[in-house]
N, C-alpha and C positions, 0 to 999 in steps of 0.2 A: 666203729667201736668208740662211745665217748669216753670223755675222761675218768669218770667212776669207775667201769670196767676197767679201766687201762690200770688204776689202779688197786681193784683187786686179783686182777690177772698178776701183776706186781707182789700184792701180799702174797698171793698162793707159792710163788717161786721166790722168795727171799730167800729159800735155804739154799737154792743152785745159784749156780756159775751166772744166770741167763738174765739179770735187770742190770747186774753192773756190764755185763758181756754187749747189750744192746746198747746203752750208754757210751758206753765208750765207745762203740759203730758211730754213731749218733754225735758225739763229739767231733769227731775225723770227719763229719759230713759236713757239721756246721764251717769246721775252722776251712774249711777247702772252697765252702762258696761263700766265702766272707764276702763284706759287700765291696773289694776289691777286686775280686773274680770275675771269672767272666760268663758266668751259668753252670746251671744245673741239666744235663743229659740224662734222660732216664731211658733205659733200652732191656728188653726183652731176649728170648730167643726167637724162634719165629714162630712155635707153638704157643707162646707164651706170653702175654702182654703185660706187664703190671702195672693195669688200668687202678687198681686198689691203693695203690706206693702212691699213684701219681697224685688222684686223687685227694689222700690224706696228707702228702705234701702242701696241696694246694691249698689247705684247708688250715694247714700250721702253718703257713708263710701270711695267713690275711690274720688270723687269730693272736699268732705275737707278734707281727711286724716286723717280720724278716723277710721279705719279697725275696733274698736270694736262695731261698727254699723252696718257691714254686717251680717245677721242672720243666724242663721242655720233654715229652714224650716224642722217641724214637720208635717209628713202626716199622718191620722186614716188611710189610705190604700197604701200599695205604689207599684205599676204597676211592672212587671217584664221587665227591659232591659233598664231602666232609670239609668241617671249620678249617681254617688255614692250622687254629692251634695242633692239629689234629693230624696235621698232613706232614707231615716231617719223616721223610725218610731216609734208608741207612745212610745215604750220603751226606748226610749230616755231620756224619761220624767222619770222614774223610776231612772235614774243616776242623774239626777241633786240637784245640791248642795250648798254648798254655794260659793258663789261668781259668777255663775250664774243666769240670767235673764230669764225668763220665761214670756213671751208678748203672753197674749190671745185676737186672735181677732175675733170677729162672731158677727152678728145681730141677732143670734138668741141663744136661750137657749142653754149653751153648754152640757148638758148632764149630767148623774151623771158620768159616768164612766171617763169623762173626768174631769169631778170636783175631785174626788178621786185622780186622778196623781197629779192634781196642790196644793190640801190639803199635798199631801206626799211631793211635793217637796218644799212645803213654808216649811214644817216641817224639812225637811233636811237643811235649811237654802238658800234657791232658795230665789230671787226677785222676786215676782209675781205683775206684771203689766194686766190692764185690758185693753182694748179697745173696746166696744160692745154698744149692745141697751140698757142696766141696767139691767142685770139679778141680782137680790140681795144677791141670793149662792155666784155668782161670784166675787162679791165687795166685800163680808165680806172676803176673803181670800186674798183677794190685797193688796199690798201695796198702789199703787195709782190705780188709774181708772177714766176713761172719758168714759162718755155714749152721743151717741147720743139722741137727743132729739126725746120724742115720737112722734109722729101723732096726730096733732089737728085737732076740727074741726076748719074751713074756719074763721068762724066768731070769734074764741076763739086765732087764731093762733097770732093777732098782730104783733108790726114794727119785732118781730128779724126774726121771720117767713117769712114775705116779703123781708127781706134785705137776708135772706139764698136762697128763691128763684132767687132772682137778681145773688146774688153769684155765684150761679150754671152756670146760661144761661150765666156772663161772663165767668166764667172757662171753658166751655164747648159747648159753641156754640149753643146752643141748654135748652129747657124744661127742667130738669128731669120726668124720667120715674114716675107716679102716681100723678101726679099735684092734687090738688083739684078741686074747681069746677071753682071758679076765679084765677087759676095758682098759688097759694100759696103752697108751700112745706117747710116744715123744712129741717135744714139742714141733710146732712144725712151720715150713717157710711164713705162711700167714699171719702166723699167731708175732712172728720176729719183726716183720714189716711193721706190723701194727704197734710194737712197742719202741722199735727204732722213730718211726715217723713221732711217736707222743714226743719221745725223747727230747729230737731234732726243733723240735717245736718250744720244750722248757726255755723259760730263759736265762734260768740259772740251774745247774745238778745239784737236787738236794743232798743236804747233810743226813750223816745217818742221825736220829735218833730214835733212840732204843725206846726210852720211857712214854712217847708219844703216844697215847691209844689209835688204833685203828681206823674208828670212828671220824677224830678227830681230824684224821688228815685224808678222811674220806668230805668231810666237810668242808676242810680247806677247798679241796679240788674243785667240789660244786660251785664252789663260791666263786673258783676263778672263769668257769665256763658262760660264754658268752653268744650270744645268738651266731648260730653259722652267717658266713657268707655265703650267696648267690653260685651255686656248682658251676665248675665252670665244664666239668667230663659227661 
């Protein structure tokens, strides 16, 4: 998702909780892998990769020049004959310490076994960051944390619910995948990632203004986008 998108995914939800909510995730991410830190952990559950986080991390750590935003990806399994960047697994998590960041991301339960590493590594003095559906093991061990919002029904979901489904079909051209029955969706873990990572990436959080046209700071953003860097996923 480039920046245009990013930002009219933005306009569509100005009126909800969800660009300052991401923001301020995004904030706690930056200030924790300052370039005094000691890296960035990114982990999964074991169904669950977030090859996409990692990615757009990597992508806003060469784009502002913040290296300490590029993550290390933690895999529950790691395939035989893959990059070394590539090959990192949980016991990684057993080294982490302080001055390290620990960013868990999954929609779904992470598991106890992998609740266990992250309890040991907040205890070694690790940042534990949460990113997921509200698993509440998982929260209590965070430092911060941002859940996506559950699954309503149709008639209970109201305006933020229809302003995330707008969201989406501008971000992405299209529905999300499980619409309800009137196309209503919340918003969802992907749609968060993708605005947490822009976020983490600003170099500064813009100021509100009101009187700005649309337009205009749809311009701005063009203007600051810069040819990608060489993928490294």
């Amino acid at each position: 998702m480039d920046a245009v998108r990013v930002a009219l995914l933005r306009e569509v939800l100005a009126g909800t909780e969800w660009v300052q909510a991401t923001r301020r995730f995004a904030r706690s991410l930056r200030t924790s892998v300052a370039p005094h830190g000691g890296g960035l952990l990114l982990v999964g559950s074991a169904a669950y990769e977030p090859w996409h986080l990692a990615a757009h991390l990597d992508d806003e750590a060469a784009w502002s020049g913040l290296p300490e935003l590029s993550p290390t990806l933690v895999r529950h399994r790691v395939p035989s004959g893959v990059p070394a960047h590539l090959s990192v697994g949980l016991g990684r998590l057993e080294a982490a310490g302080r001055g390290e960041t620990l960013l868990v991301v999954t929609p779904e339960q992470p598991g106890a076994g992998l609740l266990e590493r992250v309890h040991d590594a907040r205890r070694n003095g690790a940042t534990v960051l949460a990113l997921d559906g509200g698993d509440r093991d998982l929260h209590a061990l965070a430092h911060d944390a941002l859940a996506a919002p559950p699954a309503v029904p149709v008639d209970d979901a109201g305006p933020d619910a229809e302003a995330c489904a707008g969201a989406y079909a501008e971000a992405h051209g299209e529905p999300p995948a499980g619409t309800y029955a009137d196309g209503v969706q919340d918003l969802d873990l992907d749609t968060l990632q993708h605005l947490v990572s822009a976020a983490a990436g600003e170099n500064s959080l813009p100021a509100p203004r009101p009187h700005r046209r649309f337009r205009d700071r749809l311009a701005r953003l063009a203007d600051e986008l810069t040819s990608p860097p060489p993928p490294r996923w």
